[in-house]
Rosetta silent file (secondary structure, phi, psi, omega in degrees, C-alpha in Angstrom):
SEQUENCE: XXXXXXXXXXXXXXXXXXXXXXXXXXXXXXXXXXXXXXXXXXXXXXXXXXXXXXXXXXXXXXXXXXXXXXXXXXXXXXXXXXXXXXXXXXXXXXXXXXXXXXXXXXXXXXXXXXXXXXXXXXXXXXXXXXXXXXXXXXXXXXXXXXXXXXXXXXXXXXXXXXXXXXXXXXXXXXXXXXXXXXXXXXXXXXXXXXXXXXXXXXXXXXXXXXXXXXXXXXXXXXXXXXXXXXXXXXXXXXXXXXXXXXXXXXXXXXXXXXXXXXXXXXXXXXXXXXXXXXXXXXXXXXXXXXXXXXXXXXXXXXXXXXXXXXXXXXXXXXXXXXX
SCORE:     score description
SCORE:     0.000 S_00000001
   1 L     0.000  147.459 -158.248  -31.889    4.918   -0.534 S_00000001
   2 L  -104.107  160.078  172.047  -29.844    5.149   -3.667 S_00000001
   3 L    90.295 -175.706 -170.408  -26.208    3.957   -3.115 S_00000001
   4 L   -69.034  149.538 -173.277  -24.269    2.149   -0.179 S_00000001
   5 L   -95.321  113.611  144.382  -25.790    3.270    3.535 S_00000001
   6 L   -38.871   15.903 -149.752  -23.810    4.993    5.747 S_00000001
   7 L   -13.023   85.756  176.581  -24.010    5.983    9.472 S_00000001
   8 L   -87.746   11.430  168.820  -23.561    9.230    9.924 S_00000001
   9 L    42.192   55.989  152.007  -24.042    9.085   13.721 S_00000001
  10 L    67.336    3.384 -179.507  -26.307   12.530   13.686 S_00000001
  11 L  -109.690  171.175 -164.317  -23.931   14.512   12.097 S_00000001
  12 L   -85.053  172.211 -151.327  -24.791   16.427    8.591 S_00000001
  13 L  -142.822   -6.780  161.126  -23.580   14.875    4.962 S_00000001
  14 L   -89.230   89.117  153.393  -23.879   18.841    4.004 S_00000001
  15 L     4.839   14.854 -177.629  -21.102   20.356    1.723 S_00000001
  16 L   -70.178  123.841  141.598  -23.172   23.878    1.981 S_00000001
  17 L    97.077   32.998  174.591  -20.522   26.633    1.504 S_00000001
  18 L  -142.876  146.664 -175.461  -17.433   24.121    1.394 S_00000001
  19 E  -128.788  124.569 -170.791  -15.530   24.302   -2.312 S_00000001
  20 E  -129.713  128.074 -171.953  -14.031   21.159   -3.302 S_00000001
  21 E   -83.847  152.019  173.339  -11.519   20.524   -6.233 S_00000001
  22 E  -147.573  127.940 -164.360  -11.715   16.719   -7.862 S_00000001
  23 E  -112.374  130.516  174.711   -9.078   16.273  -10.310 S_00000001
  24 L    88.235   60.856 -147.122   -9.694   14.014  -13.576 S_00000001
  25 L  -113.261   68.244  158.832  -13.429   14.674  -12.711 S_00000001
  26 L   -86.770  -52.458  156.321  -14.443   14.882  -16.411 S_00000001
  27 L  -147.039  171.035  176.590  -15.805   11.661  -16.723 S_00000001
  28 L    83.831 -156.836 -171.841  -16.047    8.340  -14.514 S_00000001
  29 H   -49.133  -27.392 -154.121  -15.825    7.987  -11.169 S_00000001
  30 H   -84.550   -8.101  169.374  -14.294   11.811  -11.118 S_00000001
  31 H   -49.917  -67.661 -148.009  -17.655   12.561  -12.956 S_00000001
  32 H   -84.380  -60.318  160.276  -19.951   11.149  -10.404 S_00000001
  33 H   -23.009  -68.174  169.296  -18.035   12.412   -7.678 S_00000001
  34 H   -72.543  -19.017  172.144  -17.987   16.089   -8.416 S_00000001
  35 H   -66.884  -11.251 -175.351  -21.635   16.085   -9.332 S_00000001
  36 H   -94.518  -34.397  158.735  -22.574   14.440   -6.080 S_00000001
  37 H   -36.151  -79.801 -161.920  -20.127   16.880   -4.437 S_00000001
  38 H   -62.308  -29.357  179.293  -22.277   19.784   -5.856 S_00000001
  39 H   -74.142  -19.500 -176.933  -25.794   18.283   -5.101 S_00000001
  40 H   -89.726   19.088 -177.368  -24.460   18.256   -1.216 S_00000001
  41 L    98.883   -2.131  173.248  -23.763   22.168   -1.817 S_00000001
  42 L   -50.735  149.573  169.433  -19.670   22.111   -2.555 S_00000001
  43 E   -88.932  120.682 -171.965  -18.738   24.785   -4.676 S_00000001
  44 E  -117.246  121.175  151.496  -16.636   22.491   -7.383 S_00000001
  45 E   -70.742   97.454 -173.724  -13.531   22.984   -9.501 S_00000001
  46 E   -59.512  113.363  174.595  -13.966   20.352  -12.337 S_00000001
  47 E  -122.500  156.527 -168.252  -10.111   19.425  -13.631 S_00000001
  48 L  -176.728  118.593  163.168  -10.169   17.169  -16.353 S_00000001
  49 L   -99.103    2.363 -178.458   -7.370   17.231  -19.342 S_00000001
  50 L    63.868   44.409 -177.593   -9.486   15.132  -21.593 S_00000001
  51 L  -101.341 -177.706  160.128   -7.095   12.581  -22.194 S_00000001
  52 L   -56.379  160.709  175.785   -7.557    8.824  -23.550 S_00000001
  53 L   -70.546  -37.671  148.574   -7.474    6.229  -20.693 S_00000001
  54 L   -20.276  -57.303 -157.942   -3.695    6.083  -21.616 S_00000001
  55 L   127.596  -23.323 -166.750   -2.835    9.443  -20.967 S_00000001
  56 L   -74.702  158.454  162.257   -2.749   10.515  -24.326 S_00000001
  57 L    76.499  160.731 -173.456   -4.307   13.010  -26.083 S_00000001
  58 L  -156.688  123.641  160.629   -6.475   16.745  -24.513 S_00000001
  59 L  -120.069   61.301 -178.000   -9.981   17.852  -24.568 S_00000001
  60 L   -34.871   -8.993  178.307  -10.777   20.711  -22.898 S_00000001
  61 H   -84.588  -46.942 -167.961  -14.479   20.477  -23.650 S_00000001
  62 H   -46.261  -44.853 -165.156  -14.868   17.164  -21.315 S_00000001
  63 H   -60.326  -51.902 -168.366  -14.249   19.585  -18.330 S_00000001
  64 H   -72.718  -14.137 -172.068  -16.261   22.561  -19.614 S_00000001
  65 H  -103.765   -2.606  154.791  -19.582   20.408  -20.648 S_00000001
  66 H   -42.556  -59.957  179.459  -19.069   18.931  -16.899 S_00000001
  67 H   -65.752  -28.528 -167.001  -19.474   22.337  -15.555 S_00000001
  68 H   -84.622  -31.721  162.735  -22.087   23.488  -17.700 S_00000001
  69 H   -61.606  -28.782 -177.060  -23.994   20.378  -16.341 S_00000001
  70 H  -100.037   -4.750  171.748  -23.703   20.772  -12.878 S_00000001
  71 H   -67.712  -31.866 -146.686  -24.577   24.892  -13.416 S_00000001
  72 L   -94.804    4.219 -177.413  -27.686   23.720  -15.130 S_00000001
  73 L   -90.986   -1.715 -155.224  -28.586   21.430  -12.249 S_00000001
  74 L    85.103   55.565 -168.455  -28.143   24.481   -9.992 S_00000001
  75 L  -146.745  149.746 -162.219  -24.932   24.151   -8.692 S_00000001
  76 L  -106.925  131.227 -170.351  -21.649   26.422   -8.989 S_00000001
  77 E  -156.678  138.696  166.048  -18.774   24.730  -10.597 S_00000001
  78 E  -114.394  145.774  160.971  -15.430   26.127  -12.687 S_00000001
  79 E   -94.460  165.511 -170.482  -12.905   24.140  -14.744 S_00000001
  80 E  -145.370  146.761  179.051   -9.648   23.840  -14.755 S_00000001
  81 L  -134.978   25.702  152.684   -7.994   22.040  -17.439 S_00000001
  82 L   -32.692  133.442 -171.606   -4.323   21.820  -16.000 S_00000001
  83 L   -83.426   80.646 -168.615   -1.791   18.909  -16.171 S_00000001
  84 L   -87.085   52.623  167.202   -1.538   18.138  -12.027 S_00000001
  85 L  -133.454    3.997  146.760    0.876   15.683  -12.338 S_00000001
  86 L  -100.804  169.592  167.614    3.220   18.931  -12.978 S_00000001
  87 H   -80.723   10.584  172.151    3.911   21.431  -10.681 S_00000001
  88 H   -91.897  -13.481 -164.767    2.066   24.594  -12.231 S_00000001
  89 H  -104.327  -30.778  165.637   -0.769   22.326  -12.729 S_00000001
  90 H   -45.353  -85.861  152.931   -0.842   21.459   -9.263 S_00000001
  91 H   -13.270  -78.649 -163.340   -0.547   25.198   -8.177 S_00000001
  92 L   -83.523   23.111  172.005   -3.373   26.414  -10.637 S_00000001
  93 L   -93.626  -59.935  166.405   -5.622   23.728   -9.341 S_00000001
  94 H   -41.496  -34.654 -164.212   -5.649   24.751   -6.139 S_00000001
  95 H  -118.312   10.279  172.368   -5.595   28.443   -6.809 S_00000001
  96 H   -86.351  -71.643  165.968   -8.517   28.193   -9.052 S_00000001
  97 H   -25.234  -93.464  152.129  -10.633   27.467   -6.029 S_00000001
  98 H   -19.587  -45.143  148.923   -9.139   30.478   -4.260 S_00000001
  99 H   -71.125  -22.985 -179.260   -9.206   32.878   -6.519 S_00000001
 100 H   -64.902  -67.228 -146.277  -13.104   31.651   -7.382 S_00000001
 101 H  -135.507   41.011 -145.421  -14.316   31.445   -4.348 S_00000001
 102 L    29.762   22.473 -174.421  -11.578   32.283   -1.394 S_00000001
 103 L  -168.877 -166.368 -175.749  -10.501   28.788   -0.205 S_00000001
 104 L  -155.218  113.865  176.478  -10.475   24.924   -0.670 S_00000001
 105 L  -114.416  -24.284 -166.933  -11.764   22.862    1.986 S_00000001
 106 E  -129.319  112.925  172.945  -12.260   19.602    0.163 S_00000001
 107 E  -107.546  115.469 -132.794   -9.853   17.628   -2.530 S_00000001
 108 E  -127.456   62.633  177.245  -10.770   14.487   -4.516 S_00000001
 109 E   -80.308  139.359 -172.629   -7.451   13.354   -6.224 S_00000001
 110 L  -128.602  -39.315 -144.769   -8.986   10.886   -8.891 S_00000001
 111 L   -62.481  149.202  165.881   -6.945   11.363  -11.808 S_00000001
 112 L  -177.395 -176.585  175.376   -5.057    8.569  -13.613 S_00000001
 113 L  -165.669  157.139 -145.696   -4.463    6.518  -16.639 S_00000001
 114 L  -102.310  161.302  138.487   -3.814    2.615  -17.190 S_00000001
 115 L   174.532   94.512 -160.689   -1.157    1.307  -19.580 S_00000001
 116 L   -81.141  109.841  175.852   -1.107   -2.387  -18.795 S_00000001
 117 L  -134.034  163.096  171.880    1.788   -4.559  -19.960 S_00000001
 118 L   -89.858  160.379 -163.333    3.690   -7.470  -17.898 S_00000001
 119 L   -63.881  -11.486  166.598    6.887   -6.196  -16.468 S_00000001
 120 L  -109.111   24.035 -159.582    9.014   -7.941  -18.822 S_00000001
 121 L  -131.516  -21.895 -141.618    7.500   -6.666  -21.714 S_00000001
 122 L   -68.796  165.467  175.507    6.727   -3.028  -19.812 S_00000001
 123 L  -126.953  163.090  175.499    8.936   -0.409  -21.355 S_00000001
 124 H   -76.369   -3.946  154.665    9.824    2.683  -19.398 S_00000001
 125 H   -29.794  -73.906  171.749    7.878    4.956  -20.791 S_00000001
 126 H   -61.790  -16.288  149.710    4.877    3.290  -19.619 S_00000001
 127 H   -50.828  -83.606 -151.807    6.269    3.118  -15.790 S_00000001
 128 H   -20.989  -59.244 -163.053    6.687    6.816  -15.997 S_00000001
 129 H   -77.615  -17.984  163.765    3.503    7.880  -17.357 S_00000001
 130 H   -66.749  -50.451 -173.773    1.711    5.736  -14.826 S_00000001
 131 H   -68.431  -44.401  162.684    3.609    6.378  -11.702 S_00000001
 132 H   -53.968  -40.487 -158.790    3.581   10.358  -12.926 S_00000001
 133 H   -99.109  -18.689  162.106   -0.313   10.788  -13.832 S_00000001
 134 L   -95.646  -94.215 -174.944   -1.362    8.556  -10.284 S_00000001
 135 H   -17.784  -83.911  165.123    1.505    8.940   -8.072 S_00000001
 136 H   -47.800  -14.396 -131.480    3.181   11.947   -8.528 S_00000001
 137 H  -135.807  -61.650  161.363   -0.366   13.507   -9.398 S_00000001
 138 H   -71.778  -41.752  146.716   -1.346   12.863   -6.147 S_00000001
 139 H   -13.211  -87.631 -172.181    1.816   14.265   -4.152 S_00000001
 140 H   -30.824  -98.870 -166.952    1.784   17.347   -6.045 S_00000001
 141 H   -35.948  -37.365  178.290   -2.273   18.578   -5.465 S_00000001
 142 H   -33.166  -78.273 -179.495   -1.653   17.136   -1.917 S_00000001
 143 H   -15.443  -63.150  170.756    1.057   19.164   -1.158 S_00000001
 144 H   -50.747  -31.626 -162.566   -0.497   22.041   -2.373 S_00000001
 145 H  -100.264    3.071 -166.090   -3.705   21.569   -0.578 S_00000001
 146 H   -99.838  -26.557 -168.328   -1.998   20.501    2.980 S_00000001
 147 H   -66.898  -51.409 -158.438    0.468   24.108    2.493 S_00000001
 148 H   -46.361  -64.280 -165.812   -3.097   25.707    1.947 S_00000001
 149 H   -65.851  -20.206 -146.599   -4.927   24.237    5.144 S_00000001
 150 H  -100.427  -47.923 -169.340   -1.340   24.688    7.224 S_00000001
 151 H   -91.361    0.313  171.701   -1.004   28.416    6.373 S_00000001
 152 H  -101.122    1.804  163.482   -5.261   28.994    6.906 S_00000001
 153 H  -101.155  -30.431  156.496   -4.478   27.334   10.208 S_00000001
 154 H   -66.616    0.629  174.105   -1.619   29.378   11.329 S_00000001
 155 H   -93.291  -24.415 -134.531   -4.157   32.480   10.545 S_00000001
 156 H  -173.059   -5.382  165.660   -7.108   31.063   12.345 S_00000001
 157 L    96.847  171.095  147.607   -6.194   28.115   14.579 S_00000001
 158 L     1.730  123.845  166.179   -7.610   24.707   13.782 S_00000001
 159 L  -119.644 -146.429  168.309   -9.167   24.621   10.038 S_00000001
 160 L  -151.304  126.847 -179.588  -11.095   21.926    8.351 S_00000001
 161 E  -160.905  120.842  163.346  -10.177   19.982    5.486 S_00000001
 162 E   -76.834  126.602 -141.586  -10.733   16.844    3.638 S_00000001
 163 E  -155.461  108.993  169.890   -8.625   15.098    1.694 S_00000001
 164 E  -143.394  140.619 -164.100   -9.285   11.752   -0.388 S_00000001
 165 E  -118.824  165.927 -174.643   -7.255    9.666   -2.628 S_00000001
 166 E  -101.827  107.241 -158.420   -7.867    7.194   -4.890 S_00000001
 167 L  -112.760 -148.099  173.813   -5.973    3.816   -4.379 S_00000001
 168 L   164.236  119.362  176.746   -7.146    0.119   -6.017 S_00000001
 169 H   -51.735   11.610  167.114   -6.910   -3.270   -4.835 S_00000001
 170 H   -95.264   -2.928  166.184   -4.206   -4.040   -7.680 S_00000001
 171 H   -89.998  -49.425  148.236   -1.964   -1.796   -5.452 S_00000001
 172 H   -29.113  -37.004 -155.092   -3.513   -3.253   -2.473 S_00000001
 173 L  -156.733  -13.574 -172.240   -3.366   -7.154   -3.341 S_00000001
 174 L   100.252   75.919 -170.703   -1.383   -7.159   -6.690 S_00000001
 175 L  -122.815  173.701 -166.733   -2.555   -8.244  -10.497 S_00000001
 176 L   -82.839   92.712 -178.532   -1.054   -9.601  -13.315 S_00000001
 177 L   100.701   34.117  169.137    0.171   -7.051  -16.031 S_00000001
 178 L  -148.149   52.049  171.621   -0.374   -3.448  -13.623 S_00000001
 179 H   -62.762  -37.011 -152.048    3.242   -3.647  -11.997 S_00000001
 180 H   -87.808 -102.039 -175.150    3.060    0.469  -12.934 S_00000001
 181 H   -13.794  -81.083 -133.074   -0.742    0.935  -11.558 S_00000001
 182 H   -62.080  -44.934 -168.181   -0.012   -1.697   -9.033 S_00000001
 183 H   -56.954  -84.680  152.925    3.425    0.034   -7.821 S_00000001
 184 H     8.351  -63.427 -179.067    1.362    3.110   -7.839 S_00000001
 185 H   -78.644  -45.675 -167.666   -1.825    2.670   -6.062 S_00000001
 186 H   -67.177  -38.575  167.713    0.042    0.781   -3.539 S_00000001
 187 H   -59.620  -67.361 -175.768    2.139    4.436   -2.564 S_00000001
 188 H   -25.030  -54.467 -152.622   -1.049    5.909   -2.655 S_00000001
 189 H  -104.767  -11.210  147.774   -2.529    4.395    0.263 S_00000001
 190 H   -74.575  -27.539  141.170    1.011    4.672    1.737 S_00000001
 191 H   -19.568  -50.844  167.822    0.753    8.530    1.097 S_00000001
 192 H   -69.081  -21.384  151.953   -2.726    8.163    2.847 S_00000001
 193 H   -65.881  -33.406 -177.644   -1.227    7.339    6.009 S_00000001
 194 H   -87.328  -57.139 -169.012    1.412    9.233    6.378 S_00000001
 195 H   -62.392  -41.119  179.285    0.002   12.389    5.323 S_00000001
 196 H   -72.397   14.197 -162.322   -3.032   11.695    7.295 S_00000001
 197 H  -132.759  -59.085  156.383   -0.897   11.241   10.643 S_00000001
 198 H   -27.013  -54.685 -161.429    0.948   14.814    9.595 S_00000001
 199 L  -100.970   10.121 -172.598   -2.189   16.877    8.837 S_00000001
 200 L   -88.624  -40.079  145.388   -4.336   15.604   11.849 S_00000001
 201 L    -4.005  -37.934 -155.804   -3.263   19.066   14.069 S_00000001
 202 L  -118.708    2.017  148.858   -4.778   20.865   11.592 S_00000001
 203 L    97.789   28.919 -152.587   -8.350   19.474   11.642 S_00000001
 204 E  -127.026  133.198  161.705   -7.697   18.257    8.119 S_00000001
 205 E   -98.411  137.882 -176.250   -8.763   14.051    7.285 S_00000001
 206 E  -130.810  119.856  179.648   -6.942   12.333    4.723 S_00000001
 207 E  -128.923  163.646 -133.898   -8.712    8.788    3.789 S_00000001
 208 E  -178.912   99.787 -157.256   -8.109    6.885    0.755 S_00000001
 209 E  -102.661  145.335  142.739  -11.194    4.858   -1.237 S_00000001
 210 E   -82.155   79.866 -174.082  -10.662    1.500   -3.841 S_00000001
 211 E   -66.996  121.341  134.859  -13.247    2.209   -6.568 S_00000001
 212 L   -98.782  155.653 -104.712  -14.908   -0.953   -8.316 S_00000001
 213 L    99.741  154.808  173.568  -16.817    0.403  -11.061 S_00000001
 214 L   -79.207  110.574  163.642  -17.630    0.513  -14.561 S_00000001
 215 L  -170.853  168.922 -164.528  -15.699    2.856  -16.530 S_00000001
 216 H   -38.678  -57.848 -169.415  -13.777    3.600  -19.626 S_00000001
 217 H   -88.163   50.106  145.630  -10.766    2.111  -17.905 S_00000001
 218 H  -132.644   26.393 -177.977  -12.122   -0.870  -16.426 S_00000001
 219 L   -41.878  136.577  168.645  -13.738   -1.706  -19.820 S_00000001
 220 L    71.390   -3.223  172.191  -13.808   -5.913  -20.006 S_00000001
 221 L   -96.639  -22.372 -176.251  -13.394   -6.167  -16.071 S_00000001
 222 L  -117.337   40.874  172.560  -16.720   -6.438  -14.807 S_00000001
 223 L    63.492 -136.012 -163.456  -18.502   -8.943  -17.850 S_00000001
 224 L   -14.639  158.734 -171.354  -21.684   -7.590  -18.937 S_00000001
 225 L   -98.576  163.515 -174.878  -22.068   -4.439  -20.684 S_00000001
 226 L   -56.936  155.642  166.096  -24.032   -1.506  -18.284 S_00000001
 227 L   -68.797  156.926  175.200  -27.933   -2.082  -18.343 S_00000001
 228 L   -69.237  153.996  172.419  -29.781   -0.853  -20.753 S_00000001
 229 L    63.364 -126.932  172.679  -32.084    2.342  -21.103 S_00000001
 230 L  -119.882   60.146  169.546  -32.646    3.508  -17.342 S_00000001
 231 L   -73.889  134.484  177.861  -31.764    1.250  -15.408 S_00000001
 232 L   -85.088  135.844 -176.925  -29.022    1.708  -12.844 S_00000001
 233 L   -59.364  138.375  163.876  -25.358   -0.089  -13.100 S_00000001
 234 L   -79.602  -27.891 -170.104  -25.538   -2.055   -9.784 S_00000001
 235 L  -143.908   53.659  171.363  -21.649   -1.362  -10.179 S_00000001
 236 L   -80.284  175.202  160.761  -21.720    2.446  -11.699 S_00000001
 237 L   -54.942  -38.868  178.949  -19.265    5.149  -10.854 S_00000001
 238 H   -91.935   -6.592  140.433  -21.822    6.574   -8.605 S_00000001
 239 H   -13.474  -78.431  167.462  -21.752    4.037   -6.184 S_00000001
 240 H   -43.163  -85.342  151.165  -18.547    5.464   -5.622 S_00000001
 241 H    -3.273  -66.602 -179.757  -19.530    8.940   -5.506 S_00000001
 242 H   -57.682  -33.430 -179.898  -21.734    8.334   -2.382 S_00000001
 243 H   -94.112    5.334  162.717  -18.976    7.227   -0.058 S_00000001
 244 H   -77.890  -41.302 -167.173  -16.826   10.361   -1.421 S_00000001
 245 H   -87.195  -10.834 -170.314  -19.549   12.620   -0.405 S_00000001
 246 L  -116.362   18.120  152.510  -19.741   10.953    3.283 S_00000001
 247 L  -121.558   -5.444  173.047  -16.044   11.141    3.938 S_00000001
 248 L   -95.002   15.753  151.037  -16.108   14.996    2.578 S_00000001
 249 L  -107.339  157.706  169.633  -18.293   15.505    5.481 S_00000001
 250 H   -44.145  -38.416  168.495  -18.707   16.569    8.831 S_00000001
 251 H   -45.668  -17.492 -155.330  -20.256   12.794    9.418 S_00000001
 252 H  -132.317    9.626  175.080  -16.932   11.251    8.920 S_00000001
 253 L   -43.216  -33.774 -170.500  -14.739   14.050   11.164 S_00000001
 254 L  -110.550   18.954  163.664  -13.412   11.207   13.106 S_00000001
 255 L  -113.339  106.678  171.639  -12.171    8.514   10.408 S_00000001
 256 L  -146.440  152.435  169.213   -8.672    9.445    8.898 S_00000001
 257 L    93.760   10.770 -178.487   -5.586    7.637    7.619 S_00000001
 258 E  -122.892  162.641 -176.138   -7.939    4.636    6.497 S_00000001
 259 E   -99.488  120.279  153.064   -8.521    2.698    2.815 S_00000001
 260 E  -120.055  138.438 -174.842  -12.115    2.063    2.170 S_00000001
 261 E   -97.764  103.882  164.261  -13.355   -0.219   -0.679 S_00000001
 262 E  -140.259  141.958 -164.413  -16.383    0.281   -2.519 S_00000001
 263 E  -102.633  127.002  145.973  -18.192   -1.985   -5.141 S_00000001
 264 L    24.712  176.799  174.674  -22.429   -0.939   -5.905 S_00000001
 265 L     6.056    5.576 -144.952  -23.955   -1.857   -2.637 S_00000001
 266 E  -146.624  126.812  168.097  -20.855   -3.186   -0.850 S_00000001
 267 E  -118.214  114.096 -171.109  -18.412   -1.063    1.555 S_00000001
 268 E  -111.646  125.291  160.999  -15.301   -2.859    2.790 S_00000001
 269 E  -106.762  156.493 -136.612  -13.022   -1.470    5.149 S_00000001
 270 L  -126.125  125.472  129.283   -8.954   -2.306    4.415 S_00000001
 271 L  -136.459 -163.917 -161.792   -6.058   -2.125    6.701 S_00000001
 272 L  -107.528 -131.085 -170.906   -2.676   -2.849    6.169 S_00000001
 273 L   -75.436  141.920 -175.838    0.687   -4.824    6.548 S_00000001
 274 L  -112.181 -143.392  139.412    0.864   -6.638    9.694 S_00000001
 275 L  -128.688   93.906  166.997    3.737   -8.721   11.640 S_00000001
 276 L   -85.619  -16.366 -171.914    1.730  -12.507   11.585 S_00000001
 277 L   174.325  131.248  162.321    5.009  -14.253   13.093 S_00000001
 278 L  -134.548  174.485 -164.075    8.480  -13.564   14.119 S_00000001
 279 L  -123.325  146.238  169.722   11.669  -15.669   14.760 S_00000001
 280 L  -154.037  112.907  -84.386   14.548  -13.825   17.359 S_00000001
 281 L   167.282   48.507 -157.000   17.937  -14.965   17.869 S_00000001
 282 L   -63.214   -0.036  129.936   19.470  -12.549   20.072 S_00000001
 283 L   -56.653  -11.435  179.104   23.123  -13.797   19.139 S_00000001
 284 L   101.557  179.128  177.389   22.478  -13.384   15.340 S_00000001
 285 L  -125.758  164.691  173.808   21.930  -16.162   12.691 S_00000001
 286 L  -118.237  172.746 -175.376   24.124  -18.320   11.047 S_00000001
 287 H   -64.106  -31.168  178.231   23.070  -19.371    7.523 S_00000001
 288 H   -70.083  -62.174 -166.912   21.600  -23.118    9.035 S_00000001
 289 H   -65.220  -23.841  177.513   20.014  -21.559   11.799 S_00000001
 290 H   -60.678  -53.332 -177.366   18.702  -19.071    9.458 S_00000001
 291 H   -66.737  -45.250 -156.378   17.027  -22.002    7.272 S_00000001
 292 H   -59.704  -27.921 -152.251   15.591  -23.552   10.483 S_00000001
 293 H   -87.502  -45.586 -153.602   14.151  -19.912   11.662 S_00000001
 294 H   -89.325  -17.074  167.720   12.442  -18.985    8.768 S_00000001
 295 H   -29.307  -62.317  163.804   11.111  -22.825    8.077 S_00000001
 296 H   -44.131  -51.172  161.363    9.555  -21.814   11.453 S_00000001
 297 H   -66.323  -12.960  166.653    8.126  -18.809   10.461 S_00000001
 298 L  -111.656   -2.726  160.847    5.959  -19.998    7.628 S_00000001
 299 L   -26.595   96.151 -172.456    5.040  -23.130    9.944 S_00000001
 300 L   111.300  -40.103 -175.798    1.561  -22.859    8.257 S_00000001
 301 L  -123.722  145.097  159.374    1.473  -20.332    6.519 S_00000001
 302 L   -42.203   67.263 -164.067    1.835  -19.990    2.619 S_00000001
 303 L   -49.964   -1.722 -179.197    5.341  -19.287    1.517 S_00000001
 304 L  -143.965  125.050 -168.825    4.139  -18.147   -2.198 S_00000001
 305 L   -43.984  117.880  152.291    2.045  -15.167   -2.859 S_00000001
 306 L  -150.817  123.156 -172.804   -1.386  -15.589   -3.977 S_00000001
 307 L    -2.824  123.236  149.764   -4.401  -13.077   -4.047 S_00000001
 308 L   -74.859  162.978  162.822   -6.451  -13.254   -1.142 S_00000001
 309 L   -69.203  135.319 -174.953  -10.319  -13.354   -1.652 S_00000001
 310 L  -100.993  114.851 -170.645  -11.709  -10.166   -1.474 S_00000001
 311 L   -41.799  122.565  168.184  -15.183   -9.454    0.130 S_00000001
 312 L    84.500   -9.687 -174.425  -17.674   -8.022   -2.920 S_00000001
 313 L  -112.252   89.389  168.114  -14.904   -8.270   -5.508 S_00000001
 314 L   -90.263   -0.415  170.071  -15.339  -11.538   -7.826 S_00000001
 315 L   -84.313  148.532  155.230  -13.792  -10.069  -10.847 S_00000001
 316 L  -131.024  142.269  159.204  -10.327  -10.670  -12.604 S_00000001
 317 L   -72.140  127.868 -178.562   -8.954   -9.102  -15.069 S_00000001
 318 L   -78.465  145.197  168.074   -7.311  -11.039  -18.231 S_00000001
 319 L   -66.734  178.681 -151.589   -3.944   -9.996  -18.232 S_00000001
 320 L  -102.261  132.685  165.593   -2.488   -7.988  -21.286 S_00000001
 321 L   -83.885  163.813 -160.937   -0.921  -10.750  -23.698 S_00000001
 322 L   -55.073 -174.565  172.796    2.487  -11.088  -24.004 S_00000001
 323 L   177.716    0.000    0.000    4.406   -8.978  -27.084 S_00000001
């Protein structure tokens, strides 16, 4: 079987007659994703601005030779070539889908764009457009698609809707020079929680995936260049794609609000911040008592931050040199 294995505990993995937008699905993972979308029968709205892995720069053709690929496979798919990290872009993502084909049931925010410096070097510019084109990018298209399921469920009761973001163990765990990304990613999967604890009334799952893969923006993180001729990357983009199409299904109705991690062959599931040890002092602290308490509280444990090891993930990234 190609990609990571699944359970679906007897229920179907098909997308017939469900229309699902995946935004910065031009190329990469957001590639592999809507085309795997459309082989389980989603109807797809391709959005893709055709920028540089930066942000920079627009190519409306990336979207459009997307579409014309998945028509020619036999599959129904429109573009949209819309900025969704504004709010018109957002809107007319969403409302592509709706006017195409009367609804949205399924939403793939993917979109983003790297622009790695260390934090004392980072200028703000390069916060903003990170924290705008993931963060904020993902708000916005929620939003829109949660008013969407919330006003086809006050028409109709209970709806169904799927809803998965894209998050990344440097938001998760931290790296060296992605303080933006990292800041970023890390909302993301708080976003995924929240929203998915909001929207659960309404029949709608919101989950939240860690892509490793090979793509333009992970260029130099995973050594070797892809194999050659047709051979498959053990750690392609489409990898990825398979556990997108199996949480956009009816198999996966009862898992929401959780971060899954997947590498080629290797599905991890993620949860989050815990309470490992507390100290309580029902009179208050003094500053001495204070020392003694927290002395206590790391009894053991590692007072300075360092990566844990992550199951299936053995790369690092070199950090961005200094300037």
């Amino acid at each position: 079987m190609d990609g990571p294995v699944i359970a679906n505990q007897g229920r179907s993995n098909s997308l017939a007659g469900k229309v699902a937008v995946v935004t910065g699905a031009g190329r990469g993972i957001g590639r592999e994703e809507a085309i795997y979308l459309s082989s389980l029968g989603a109807r797809v709205v391709v959005n893709d601005l055709g920028s540089a892995p930066d942000g920079s720069g627009a190519d409306h053709s990336v979207a459009e030779l997307l579409v014309d690929e998945i028509r020619a496979r036999g599959g129904q798919a429109v573009a949209h070539h819309g900025d969704i990290s504004e709010p018109t872009g957002a809107q007319s993502l969403l409302q592509v889908g709706v006017d195409e084909w009367g609804q949205v049931d399924i939403v793939v925010n993917n979109a983003g764009n790297i622009r790695d410096r260390m934090v004392f070097t980072m200028s703000v510019d390069e916060w903003d457009s990170v924290i705008k084109a993931h963060l904020r990018g993902h708000f916005l298209v929620t939003r829109e698609a949660c008013v969407h399921w919330r006003s086809r469920a006050r028409v109709g009761g209970r709806t169904w809707g799927r809803l998965i973001n894209t998050t990344s163990t440097s938001g998760l765990f931290g790296n060296v020079g992605q303080s933006n990304y990292g800041a970023a990613k890390a909302a993301i999967a708080s976003l995924t929680l929240s929203t998915s604890l909001e929207m659960a009334r309404y029949g709608v799952t919101v989950n939240a995936i860690a892509p490793g893969a090979r793509t333009r923006m992970t260029q130099g993180v995973f050594g070797p260049d892809a194999p050659a001729g047709d051979r498959e990357d053990p750690i392609g983009p489409r990898h990825v794609a398979r556990l997108v199409g199996y949480l956009a299904s009816d198999a996966a109705d009862h898992i929401t609000g959780q971060v899954l991690r997947v590498k080629g062959g290797s599905v991890e599931l993620y949860q989050g911040w815990r309470s490992v040890a507390s100290v309580v002092n029902p009179d208050g602290w003094t500053a001495e008592g204070l020392e003694t308490a927290i002395a206590e509280l790391f009894q053991g444990r590692p007072s300075v931050y360092s990566p844990p090891m992550v199951p299936g993930q053995d790369e690092l990234q070199d950090p961005p040199k200094e300037s």
